[in-house]
N, C-alpha and C positions, 0 to 999 in steps of 0.2 A: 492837296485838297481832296474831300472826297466825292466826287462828284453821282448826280443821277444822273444819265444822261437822254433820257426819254421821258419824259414826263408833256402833260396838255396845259390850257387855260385856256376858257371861252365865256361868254356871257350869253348864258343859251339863247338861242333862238329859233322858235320850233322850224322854221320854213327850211333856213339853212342848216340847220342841224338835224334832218330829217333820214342821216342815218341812224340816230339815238331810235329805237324800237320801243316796242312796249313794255318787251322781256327789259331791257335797257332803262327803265323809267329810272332809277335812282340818277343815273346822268342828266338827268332832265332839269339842269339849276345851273348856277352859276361856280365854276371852279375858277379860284383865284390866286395870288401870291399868299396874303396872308393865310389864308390856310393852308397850303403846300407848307411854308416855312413853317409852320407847326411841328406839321410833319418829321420836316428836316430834321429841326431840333432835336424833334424825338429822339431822331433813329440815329443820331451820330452824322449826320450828308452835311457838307459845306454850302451845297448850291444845286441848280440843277440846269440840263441844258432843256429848254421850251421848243418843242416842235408842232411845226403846223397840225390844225385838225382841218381846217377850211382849203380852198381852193381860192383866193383871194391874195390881191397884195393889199387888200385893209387888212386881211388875219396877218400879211408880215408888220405891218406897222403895228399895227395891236400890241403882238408881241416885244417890238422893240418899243413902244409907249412905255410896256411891263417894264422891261429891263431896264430901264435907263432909272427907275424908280425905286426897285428892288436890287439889292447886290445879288441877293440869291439865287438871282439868276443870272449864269454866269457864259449861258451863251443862247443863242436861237435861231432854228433851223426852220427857214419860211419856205415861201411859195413866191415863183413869178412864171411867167408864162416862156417855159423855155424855147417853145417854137415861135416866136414872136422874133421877126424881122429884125428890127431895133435892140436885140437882148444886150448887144455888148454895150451901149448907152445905156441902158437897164442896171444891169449891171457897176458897170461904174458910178452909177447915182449912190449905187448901197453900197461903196464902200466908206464912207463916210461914218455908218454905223460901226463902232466896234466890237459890238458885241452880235454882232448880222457874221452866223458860220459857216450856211449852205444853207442849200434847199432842199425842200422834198416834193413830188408831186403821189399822188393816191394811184400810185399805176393798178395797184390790185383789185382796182374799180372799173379798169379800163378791159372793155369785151374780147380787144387783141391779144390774146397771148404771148404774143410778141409786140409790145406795145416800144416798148423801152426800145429795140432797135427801128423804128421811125425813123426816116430819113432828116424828119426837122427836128425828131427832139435830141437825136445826134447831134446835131449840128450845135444843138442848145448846150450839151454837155460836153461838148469842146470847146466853149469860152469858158467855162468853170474855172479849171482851172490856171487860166492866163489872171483872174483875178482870184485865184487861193481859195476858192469855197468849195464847200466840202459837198456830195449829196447823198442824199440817206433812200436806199431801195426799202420799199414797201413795196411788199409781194404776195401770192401764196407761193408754194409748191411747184403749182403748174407751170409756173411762169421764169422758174429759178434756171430752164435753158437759155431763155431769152437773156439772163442776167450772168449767164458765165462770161455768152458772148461778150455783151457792154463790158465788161470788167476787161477783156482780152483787147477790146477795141481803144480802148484810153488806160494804159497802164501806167501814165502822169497825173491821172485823180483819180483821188481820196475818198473811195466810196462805205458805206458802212451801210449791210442788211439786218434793218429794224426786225427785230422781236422775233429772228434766229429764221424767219422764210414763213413762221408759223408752221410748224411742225404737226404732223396727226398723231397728235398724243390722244385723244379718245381712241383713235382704233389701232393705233400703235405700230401700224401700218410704216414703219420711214424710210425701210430699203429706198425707194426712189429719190424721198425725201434726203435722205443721207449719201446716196452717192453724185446725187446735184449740188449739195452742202458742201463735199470733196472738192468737186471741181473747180466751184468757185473761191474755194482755199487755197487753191492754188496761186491766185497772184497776189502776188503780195502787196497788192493796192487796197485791197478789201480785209475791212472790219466786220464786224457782228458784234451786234447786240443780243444780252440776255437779258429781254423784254418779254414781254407779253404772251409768258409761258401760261401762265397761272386762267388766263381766258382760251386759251386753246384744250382744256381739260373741261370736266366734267364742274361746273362753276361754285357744287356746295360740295360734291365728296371727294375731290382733289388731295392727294397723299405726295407726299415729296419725292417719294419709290416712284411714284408715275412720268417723269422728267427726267430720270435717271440715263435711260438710253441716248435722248436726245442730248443731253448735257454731257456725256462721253463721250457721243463723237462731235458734238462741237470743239470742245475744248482737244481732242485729238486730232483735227482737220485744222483750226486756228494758232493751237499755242496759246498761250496768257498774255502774250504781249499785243494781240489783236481782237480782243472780247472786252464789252465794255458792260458795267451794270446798268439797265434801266428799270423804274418801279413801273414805267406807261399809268401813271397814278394822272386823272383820275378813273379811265378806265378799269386799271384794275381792280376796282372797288366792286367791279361786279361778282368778282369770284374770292376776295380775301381784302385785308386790310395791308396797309403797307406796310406796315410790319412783317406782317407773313410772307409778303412779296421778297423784303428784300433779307428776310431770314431762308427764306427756300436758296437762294444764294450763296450765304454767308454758310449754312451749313453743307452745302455741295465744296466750297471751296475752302472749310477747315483743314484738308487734307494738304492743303498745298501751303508754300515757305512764306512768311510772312510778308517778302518783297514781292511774288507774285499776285497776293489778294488786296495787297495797298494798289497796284496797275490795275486789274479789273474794275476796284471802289475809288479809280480817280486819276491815275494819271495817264494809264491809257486814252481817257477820255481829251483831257487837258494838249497829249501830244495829237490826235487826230483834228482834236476842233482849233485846235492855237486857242486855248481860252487862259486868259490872262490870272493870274494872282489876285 
């Protein structure tokens, strides 16, 4: 399969959705299956994995409402409250969903910079894996110390850094960026995604040449067998269409053997989340 592995869905709503800005209006609507799978079609993708935008477990149900409806979506990475007392009863309720992969919480929203080592939300991500879910770090930069640690502290789950840490491709600045990327390549519990490059850039004169740094030492610090493609569609609509998104991809990775760019566009994805055929 060839999977996206980062993509959204929401039915806006201004109050909750009140990180959509004014720079941001075109996300100001409703993003849904049937036009993603438009999309899909387009571009050659089989499916795509849905990750939280909300802090909610209606946004996890929402999404698995989606899925159970749509094939094309072929997995979904929610939200539950991991420092919550009760989590491994939490837990166990959603296994039930099969197509329910992990979670994600919005740490890089969170004021502690060391948010993610928390004593409770530890705690929270060592029942993950006793029930096989996967979770997806959303971060900046700053915070990528805080996330070597986590990664070193549970080296039995499956963790995967959305949209590469968000890298300073505007100022091009990544020395720090890049040797915090190293370190948490280092264990080999940890994925990354090549997501949400194309919004970290300059959003109308954005050149493929500009990604080029970052996208060398990722793929130098990970290997091909732990990078995953995401379009972050609808997002990324703010700085290109999805096409371009996931051609800035396809053309960074014409270089490499044809079994390495079929793992990046799908079974990478497929072995990190168990998503089913």
């Amino acid at each position: 399969m060839r999977i996206d592995a980062h993509q959204h869905f929401w039915r806006f709503d201004p109050q909750r959705d009140r990180w959509i800005t004014e720079e941001m209006a075109a996300l100001k609507r409703d993003f849904l299956p049937d036009e993603l799978a438009r999309e899909l079609a387009a571009n050659g993708m089989d499916g795509s994995v849905a990750v939280q935008a909300a802090q909610s477990e209606d946004e996890t149900l929402f999404l698995l409402d989606l899925a159970s409806q749509w094939p094309t979506i072929a997995g979904v990475v929610g939200w539950t409250e991991l420092t919550a007392r009760n989590l491994p009863e939490r837990l166990e309720s959603y296994r039930k969903h099969r197509k329910l992969c992990g979670f994600r919480h919005i740490a890089q929203a969170e004021p502690d910079d060391r948010f993610l080592l928390r004593q409770d939300f530890m705690r929270g991500i060592g029942y993950l894996a006793e029930f096989s879910f996967t979770y997806d770090i959303l971060i900046y930069p700053k915070q990528l110390a805080a996330a070597v640690e986590l990664a070193e502290k549970f080296p039995g789950q499956r963790f995967v850094i959305d949209h590469m840490a968000k890298p300073p491709v505007r100022t091009k600045e990544i020395a720090a960026w890049g040797a915090q990327i190293r370190a948490i390549a280092a264990s080999p519990n940890v994925y990354c995604k090549l997501s949400g490059l194309v919004t970290e850039a300059d959003w109308r004169h954005w050149r493929a040449g500009d990604f080029k740094p970052c996208l060398d030492l990722v793929f130098d610090a990970f290997g091909t067998d732990r990078l995953l493609f995401g379009s972050d569609w609808p997002v990324c609509l703010l700085a290109g269409t999805y096409r371009q998104v996931k051609e800035l991809i396809v053309g960074y990775t014409s270089r490499l053997p044809a079994a390495d760019q079929e793992k990046i566009f799908g079974s990478n994805a497929v072995r990190f989340y168990g998503l089913e055929a």
